[in-house]
C-alpha positions in Angstrom: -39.4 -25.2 45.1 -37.6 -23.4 41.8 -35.6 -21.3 44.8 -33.9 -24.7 45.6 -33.4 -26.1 42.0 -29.3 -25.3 41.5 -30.1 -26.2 38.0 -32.3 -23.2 37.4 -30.8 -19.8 36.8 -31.6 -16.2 37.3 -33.3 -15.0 33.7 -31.1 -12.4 31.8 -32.7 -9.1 31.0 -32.2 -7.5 28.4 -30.5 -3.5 29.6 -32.1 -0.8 28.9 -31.2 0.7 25.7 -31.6 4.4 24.6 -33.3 5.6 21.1 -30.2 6.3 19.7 -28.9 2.9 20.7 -32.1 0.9 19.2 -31.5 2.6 16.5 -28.1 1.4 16.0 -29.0 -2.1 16.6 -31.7 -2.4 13.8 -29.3 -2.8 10.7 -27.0 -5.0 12.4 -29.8 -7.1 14.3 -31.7 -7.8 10.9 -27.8 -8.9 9.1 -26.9 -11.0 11.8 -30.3 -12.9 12.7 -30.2 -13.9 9.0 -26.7 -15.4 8.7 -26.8 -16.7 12.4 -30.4 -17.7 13.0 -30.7 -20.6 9.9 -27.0 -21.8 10.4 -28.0 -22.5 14.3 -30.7 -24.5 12.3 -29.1 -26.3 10.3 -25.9 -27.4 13.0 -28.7 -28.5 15.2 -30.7 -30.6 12.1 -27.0 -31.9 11.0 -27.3 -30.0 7.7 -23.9 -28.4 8.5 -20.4 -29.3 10.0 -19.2 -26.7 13.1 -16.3 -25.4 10.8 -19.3 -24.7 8.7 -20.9 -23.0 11.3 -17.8 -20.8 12.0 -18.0 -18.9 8.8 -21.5 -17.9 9.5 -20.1 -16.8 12.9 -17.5 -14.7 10.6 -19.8 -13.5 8.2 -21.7 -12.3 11.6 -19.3 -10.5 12.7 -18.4 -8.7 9.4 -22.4 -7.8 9.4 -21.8 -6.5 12.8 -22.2 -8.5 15.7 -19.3 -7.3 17.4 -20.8 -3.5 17.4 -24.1 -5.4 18.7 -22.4 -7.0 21.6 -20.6 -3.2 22.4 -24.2 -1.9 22.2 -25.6 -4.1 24.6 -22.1 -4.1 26.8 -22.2 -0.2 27.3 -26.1 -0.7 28.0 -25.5 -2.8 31.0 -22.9 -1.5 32.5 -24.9 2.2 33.0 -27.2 0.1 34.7 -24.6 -1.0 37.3 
């Protein structure tokens, strides 16, 4: 029946990451989760305007999401 359902999709898996590489995440994981994780809270409660919401997403990426998302980029490609 859920092979059928268009509006279902495939899960995403996380890649396999090296020690090295989960060890570059921690830092950067723990900074980001606690800028991003209570503003996603609050825009969804209405507690915070979107342009509100983009300076967490700046703050983010000063913390390091964008080394995050190379991390996890470089991971799932060597699966390929």
């Amino acid at each position: 029946m859920s092979v059928n359902d268009t509006g279902l999709h495939k899960p995403v898996l996380l890649p396999a990451l090296t020690t090295e590489e989960l060890e570059r995440l921690k830092e950067p994981m723990t900074n980001v989760a606690t800028i991003i994780n209570p503003a996603l809270d609050k825009v969804v409660l209405g507690q915070i305007t979107l342009s509100d919401y983009d300076k967490a997403v700046e703050e983010a990426i000063k913390a390091g999401a964008l080394e995050m998302e190379k991390i996890y980029n470089d991971a799932e490609a060597r699966m390929k």
